[in-house]
C-alpha positions in Angstrom: -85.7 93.4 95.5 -86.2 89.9 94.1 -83.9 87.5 92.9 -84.9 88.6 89.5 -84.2 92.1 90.0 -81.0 92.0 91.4 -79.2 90.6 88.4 -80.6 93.7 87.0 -79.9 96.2 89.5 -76.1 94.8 89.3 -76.5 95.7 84.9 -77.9 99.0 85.9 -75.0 99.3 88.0 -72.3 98.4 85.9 -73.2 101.0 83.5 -73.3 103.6 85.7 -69.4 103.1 86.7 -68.8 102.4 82.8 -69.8 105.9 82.1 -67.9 107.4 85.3 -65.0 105.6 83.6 -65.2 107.2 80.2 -66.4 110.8 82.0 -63.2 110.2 83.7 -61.2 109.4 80.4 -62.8 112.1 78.7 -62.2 114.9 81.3 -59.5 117.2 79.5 -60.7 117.4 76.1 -63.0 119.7 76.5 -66.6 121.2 77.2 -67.9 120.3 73.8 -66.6 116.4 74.6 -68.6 116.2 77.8 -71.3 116.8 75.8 -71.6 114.2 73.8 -70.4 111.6 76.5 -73.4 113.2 78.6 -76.2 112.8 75.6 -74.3 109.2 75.4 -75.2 108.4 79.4 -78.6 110.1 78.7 -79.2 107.9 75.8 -78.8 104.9 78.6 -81.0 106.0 80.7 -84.6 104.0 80.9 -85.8 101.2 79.0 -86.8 98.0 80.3 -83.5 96.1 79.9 -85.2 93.9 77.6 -81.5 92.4 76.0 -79.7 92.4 79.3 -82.9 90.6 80.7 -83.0 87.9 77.9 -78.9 87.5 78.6 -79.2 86.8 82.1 -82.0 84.3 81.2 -79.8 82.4 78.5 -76.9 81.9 81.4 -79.0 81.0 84.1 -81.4 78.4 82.0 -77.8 76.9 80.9 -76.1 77.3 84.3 -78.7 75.9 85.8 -79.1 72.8 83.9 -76.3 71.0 85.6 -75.4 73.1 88.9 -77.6 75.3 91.6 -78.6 78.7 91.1 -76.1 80.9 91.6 -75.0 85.2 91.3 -74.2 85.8 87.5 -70.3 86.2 87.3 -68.8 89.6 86.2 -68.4 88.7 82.3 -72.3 88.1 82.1 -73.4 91.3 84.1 -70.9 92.7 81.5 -72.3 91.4 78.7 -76.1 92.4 79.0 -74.5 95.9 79.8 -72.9 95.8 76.8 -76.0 95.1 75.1 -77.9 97.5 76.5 -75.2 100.2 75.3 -75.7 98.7 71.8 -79.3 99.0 72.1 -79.0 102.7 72.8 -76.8 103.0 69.3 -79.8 101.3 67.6 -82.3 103.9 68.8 -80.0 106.8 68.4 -79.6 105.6 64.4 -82.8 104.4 64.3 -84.7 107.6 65.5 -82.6 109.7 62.8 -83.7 107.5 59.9 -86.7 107.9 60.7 -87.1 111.7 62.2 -88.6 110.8 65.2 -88.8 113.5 67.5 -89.4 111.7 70.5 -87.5 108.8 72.4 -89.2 107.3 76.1 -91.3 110.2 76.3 -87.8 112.8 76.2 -86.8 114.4 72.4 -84.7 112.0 70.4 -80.8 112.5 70.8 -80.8 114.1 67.4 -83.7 116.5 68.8 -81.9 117.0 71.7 -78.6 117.7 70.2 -80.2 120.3 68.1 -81.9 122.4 70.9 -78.6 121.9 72.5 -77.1 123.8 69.7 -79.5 126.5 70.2 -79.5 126.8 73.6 -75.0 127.7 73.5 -76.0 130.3 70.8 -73.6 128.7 67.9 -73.5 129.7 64.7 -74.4 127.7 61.9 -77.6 125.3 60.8 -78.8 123.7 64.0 -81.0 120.7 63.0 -77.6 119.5 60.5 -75.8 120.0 63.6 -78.0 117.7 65.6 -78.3 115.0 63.1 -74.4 114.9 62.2 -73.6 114.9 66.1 -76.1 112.1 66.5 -74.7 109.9 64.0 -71.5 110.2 65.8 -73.5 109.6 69.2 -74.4 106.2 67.9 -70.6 105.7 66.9 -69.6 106.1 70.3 -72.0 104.3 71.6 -71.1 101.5 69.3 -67.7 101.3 70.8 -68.6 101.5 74.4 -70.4 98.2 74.1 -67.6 96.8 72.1 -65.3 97.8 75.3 -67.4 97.0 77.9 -68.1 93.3 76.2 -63.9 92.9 76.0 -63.8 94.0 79.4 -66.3 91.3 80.4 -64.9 88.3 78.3 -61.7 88.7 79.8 -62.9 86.8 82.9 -65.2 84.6 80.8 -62.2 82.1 79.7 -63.1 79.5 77.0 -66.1 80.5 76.7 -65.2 84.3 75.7 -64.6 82.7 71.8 -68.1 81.8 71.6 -70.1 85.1 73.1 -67.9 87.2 70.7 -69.0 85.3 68.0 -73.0 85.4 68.9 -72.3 89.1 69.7 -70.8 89.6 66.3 -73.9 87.6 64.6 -76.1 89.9 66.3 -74.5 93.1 65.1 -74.5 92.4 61.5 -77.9 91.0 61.6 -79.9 94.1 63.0 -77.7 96.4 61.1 -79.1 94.1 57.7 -82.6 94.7 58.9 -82.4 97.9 59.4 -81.4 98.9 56.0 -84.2 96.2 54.4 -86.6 98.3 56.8 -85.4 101.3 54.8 -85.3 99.8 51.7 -88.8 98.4 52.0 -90.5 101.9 52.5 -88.6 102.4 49.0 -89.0 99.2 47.1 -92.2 97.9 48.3 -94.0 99.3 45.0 -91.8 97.1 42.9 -93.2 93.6 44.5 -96.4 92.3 44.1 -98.8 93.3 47.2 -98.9 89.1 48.0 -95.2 89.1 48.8 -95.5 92.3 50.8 -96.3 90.6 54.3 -92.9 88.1 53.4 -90.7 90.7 53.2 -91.8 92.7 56.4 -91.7 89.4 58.3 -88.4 89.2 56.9 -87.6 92.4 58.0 -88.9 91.7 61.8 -86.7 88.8 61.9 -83.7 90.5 61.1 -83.8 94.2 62.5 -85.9 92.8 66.0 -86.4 88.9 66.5 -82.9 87.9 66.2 -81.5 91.2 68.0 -83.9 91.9 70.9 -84.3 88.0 72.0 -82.5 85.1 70.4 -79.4 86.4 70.0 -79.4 88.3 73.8 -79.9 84.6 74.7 -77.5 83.1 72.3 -74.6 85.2 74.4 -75.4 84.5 78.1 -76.3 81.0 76.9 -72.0 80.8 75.6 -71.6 82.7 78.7 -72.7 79.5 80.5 -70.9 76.7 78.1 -74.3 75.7 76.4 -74.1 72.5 74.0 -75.4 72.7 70.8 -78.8 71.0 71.8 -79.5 73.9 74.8 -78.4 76.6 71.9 -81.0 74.8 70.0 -83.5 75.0 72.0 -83.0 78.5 73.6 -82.5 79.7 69.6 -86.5 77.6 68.9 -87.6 79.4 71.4 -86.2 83.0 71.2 -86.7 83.2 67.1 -90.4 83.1 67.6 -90.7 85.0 70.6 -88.8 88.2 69.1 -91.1 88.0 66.0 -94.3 88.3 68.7 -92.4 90.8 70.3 -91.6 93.1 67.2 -95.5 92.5 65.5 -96.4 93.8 69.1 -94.5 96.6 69.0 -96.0 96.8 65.0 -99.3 96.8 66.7 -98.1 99.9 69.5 -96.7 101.8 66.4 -99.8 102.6 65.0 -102.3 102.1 67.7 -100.1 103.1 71.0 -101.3 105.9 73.6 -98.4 108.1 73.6 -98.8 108.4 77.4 -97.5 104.5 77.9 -95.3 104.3 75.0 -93.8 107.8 75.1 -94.2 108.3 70.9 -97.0 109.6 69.5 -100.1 107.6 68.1 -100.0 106.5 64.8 -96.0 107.2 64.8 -95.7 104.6 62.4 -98.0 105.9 59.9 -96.3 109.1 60.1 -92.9 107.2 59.3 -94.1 104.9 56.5 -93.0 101.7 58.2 -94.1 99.2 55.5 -95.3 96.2 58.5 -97.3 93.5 58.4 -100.2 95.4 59.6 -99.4 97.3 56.3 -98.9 94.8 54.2 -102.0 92.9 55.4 -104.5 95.7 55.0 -103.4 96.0 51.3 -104.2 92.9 50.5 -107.6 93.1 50.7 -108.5 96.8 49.9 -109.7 97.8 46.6 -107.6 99.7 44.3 -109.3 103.1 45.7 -108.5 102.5 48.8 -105.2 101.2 48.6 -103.9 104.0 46.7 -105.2 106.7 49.2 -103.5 104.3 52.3 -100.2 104.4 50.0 -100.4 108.3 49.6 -101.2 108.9 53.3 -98.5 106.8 54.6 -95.1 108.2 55.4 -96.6 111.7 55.3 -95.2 113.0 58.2 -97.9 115.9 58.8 -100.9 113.7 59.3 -103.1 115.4 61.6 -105.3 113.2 64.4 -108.4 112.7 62.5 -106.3 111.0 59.2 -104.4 108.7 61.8 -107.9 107.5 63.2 -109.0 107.1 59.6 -106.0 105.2 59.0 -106.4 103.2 62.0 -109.9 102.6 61.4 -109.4 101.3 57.9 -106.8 98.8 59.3 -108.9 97.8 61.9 -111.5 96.9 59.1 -109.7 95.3 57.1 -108.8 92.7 59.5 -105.6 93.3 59.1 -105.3 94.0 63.5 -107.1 90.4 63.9 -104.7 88.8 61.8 -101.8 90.2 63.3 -102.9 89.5 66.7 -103.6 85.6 65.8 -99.8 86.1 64.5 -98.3 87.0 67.4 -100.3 83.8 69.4 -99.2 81.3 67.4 -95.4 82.8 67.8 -95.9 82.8 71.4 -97.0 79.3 71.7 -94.3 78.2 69.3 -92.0 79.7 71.8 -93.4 78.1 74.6 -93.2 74.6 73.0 -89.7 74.5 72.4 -89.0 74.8 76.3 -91.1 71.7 76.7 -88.4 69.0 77.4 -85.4 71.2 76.9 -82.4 70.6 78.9 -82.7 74.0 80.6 -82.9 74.8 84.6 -86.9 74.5 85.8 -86.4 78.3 87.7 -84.6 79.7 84.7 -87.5 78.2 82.2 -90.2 79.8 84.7 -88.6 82.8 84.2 -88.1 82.7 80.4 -91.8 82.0 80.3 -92.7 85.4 82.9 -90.3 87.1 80.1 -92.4 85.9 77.0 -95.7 86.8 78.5 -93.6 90.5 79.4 -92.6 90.9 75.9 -96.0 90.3 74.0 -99.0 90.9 76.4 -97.4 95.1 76.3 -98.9 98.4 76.3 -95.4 99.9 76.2 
């Protein structure tokens, strides 16, 4: 294992005995509670650690700075545990708004819940049962990673103040952009097709830039006593990384092979997720074309051959280029702002290894 990988072998560690914990709490109330803290440890499971990765990075380039390397202590492995729990809420919510049936290649936790329902034989509507018991799945969730963070910032000492805060930030933020994201697929019609592009960009900034990079940062960075010139810098160059990340994942949502991202192609289309891509086609279709592009998108019955005609209408639009020269000029803005920057040399290599991780994707 490399040095790399051990700070993440200890976060995929530390979740596993936070779920024995609350398996353990949870033990006499019941068959039907096991459930749900099993579909919880399920939910979990997999993932790249993106978050935990990007808090790990923010305490070591800050750590580093002004002392040798050195093992991350207990309240930071904590922390990036803590957001990977959050991040599992996210998905949970995230795949019922939008009905997504699958999730890493496995049915979706409302999915799931529902063929669980099924499968014991109980009475009742079992789709309403799935999506009510995954709303509460991404409650529970919710407060896991608000425990295991307290549990962590109990060792962190002065410092604890100012990781709470950033944690807090983050969770209003992405909760903002993801109701926008709903709202857009609604209120898109009422805004001129120039400002379309603005808003999703808006939108990526909110529900994925903030939450998936620089805030992740932000925390292990407070973890590590940054100064408001390292928060700077780590927040110059997170900002623009997460909006090359989420346009990449933009990119994967309508082009993706569902054996590397585990959701089928075109999932986006079938959603009606008003991105950039979107946005950017309709700017310079004709009024023919954009109509039939607005009435196909969001159906979610599109067969294979009107996803490739979807696809194919992006592509020729130049909407794809466009984007693509987007997420460049985001990932060079990101690099940039670790030129000079008070950081540790190892920690900024690494930062660097995580950019190029986070945009150059098939998954």
């Amino acid at each position: 294992m490399s040095a790399s990988e051990a700070p993440i072998e200890a976060v995929s560690q530390r979740l596993d005995n936070f779920i024995s914990d609350q398996r353990a709490g949870a033990a006499d109330l019941g068959a039907e509670a096991a459930l749900l803290i099993d579909s919880a440890a399920t939910s979990v499971t997999g993932g790249k650690r993106l978050r935990g990765r990007f808090c790990l990075a923010g305490w070591r380039a800050v750590e580093e700075a002004s002392r040798p390397a050195s093992t991350p202590p207990a309240s930071v492995i904590a922390a990036a545990a803590a957001l990977e729990i959050f991040h599992a809420a996210a998905l949970v919510h995230d795949d019922l708004i939008d009905n997504s049936d699958t999730r890493r290649g496995r049915p979706s936790a409302h999915r799931a819940l529902e063929h669980l329902h099924r499968r014991a034989g109980w009475i009742g509507d079992a789709a309403a049962f799935g999506r009510s018991a995954a709303i509460l799945l991404g409650d529970l969730l919710v407060a896991w990673s608000d425990d295991l963070l307290e549990e962590g910032l109990e060792a962190a000492g002065t410092n604890a103040g100012a990781a709470r805060r950033e944690y807090a930030t983050m969770r209003r933020e992405v909760t903002l952009g993801q109701f926008l994201d709903v709202a857009e697929e609604s209120a898109f019609a009422s805004e001129s097709d120039d400002r379309h592009a603005e808003r999703a960009l808006r939108v990526a900034s909110l529900k994925s830039a903030r939450y998936s990079v620089q805030q992740p940062l932000a925390i292990g960075a407070a973890l590590a006593g940054a100064d408001a010139q390292q928060r700077q810098a780590l927040a110059a160059f997170g900002h623009p990384l997460g909006m090359a990340f989420q346009l990449r994942d933009d990119v994967l949502g309508v082009f993706g092979n569902e054996r590397e991202t585990g959701k089928p192609s075109g999932d986006d289309l079938r959603e009606g997720k008003r991105t950039v891509l979107i946005a950017y086609a309709r700017e310079v279709l004709d009024t023919p074309s954009r109509r039939i592009l607005d009435e196909l998108l969001g159906d979610p019955h599109l067969d294979e051959g009107q996803i490739a005609s979807l696809q194919q209408t992006i592509v020729d639009s130049g909407a794809l280029e466009r984007v693509e020269t987007l997420i460049a000029d985001f990932a060079r803005e990101a690099d940039r702002a670790l030129v000079g920057a008070r950081l540790g040399h190892a920690a900024v290599s690494d930062l660097r290894e995580l950019a190029r991780a986070a945009t150059v994707r098939v998954t």
